[in-house]
C-alpha positions in Angstrom: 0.0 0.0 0.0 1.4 3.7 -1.0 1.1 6.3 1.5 2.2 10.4 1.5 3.9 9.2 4.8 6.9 7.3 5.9 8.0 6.6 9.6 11.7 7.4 11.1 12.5 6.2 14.4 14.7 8.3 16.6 16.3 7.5 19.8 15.5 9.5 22.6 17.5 8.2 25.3 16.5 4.8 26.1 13.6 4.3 24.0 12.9 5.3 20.3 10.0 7.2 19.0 8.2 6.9 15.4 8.0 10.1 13.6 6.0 10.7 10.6 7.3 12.8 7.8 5.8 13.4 4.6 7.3 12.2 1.3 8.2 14.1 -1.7 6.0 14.5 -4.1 6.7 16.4 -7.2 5.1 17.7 -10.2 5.7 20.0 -13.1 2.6 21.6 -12.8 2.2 24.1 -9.8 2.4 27.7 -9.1 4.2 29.8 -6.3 2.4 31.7 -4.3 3.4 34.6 -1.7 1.3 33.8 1.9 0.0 36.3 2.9 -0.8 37.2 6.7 -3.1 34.5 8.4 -3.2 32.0 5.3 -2.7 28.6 6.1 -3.0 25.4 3.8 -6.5 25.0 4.0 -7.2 28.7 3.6 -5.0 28.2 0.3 -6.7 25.2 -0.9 -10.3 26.8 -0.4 -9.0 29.5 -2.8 -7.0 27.4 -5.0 -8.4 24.3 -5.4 -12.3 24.8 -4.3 -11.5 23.0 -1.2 -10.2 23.8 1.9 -10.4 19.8 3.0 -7.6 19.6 0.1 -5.0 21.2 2.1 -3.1 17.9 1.5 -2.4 18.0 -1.4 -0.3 21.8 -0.9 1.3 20.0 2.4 2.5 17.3 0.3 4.2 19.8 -2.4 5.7 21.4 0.4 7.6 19.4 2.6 10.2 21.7 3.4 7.5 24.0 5.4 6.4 22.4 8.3 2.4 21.6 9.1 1.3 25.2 10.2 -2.0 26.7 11.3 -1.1 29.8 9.7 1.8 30.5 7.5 4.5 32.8 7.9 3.6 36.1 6.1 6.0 35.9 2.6 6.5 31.9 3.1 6.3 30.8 -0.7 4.3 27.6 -1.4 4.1 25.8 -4.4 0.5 25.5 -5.3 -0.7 22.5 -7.4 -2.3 23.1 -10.8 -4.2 19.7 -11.1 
């Protein structure tokens, strides 16, 4: 089964701990956008892709910007087209 996630396990002293991180994924077909104050990912997917329960799919174009509520004022995201 394919999933957007994969696991790492880090040691923490004497135990380990799973993190989750989300893969890669890439496409030719996106546009960057400038967030503005008090965007967030689902605020962006309402306005760019008629959903804000899509927010996924700008999370998963994104890895390098952690999971936020709201995004940093001029953070650029890549947006995806389809």
């Amino acid at each position: 089964m394919n999933s957007r996630y994969s696991s790492v396990y880090e040691n923490k002293g004497t135990g380990s701990i799973r993190v989750s991180l989300r893969n890669q994924i890439t496409t030719s077909a996106f546009i960057v956008h400038r967030a503005k104050e008090n965007e967030s990912f689902a605020s962006l997917a309402a306005d760019f892709l008629s959903h804000s329960s899509l927010y996924w799919r700008i999370a998963d174009l994104n890895p390098q910007i952690p999971f936020p509520d709201r995004l940093p004022a001029g953070t650029q995201v890549r947006i995806p087209l389809t």
